[in-house]
C-alpha positions in Angstrom: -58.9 -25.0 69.0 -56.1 -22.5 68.3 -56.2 -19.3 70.2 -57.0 -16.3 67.9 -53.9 -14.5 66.5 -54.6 -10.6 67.3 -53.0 -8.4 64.8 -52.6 -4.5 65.6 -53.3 -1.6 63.0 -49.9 -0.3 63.1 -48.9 -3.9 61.7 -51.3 -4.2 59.2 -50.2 -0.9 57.7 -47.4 -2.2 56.9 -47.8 -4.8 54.1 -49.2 -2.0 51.4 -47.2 -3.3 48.4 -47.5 -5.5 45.7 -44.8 -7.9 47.5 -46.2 -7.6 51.1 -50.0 -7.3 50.8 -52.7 -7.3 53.8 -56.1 -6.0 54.0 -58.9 -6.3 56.5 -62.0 -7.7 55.7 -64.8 -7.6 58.9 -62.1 -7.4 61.3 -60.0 -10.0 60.0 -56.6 -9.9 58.8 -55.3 -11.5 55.3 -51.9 -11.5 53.6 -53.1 -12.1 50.2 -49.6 -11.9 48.6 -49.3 -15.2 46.9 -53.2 -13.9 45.3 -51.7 -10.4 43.5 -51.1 -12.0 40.5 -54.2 -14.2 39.8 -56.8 -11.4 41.0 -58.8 -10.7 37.9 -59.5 -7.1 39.1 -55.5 -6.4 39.0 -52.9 -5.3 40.8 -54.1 -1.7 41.7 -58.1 -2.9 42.6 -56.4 -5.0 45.7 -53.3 -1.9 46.2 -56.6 0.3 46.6 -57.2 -1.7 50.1 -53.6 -2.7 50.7 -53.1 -2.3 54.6 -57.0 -1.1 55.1 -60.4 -2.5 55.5 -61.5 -3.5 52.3 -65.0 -4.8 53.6 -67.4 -2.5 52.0 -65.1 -2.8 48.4 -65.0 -6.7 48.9 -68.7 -7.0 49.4 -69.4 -4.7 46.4 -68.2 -5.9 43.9 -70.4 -9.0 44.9 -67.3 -12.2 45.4 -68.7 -15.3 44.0 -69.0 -18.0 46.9 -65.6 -20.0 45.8 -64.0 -16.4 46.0 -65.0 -16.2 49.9 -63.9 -19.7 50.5 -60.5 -19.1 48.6 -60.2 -16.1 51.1 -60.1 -18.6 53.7 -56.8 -19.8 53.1 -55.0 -16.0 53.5 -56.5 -15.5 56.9 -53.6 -14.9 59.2 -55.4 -13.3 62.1 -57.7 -10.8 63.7 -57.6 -7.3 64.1 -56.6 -6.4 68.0 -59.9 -5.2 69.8 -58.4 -2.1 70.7 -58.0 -0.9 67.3 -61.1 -2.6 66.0 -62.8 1.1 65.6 -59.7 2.9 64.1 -59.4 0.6 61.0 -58.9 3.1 58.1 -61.5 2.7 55.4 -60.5 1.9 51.9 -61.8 4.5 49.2 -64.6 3.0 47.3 -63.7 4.5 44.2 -62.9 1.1 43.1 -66.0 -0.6 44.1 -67.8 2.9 42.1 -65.6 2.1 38.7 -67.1 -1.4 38.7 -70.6 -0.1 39.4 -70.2 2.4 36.2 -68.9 -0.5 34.3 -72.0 -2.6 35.3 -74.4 0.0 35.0 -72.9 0.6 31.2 -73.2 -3.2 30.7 -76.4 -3.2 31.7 -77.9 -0.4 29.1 -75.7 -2.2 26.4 -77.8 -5.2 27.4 -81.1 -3.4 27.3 -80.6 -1.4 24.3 -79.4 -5.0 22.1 -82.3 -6.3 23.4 -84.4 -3.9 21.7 -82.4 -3.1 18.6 -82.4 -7.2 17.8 -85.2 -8.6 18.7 -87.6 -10.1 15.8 
């Protein structure tokens, strides 16, 4: 078994562009670089948690199972334990815009439902 890489904070906020991307996700640490330009949320969604804990966004916008196993493949290590508690948050306005979008969605739905039935 491989000994854990620990990566420290100061390291992670390094890799915050589009060429050089990390984020944290529980406490582990992925360079998802090569993964920019297939996301389907964009560029920006992924920029929004670029050198930050993206957990709570990640987990919002409810990955598909094959999305958490392709995850797998970036992992490059773990956060160090002594900055495990000063991991800057990621702003969930991104998670909030898909949440909008779904709730919208949603009313469309409801409302064609309606409006069509026979």
């Amino acid at each position: 078994m491989t000994a854990t890489e620990y990566i420290r904070m100061s390291d992670v906020g390094k890799h915050v562009t589009e060429n050089d991307l990390w984020f944290i996700k529980d406490n582990k640490v992925y360079d998802i670089t090569q993964f920019v330009d297939q996301h389907p949320g964009g560029v920006d969604t992924l920029l929004s948690v670029a050198g930050k804990d993206g957990t709570s966004e990640f987990n919002a916008v409810g990955h598909s199972d094959s999305a958490l196993e392709d995850l797998r493949q970036y992992y490059i290590g773990e956060i160090h334990p002594d900055d495990a508690e000063k991991v800057p948050q990621a702003s969930i306005q991104a998670a909030n815009n898909y949440f909008g979008i779904a709730v919208v969605l949603a009313l469309v739905a409801v409302c064609s439902f309606f409006i069509f039935r026979p």
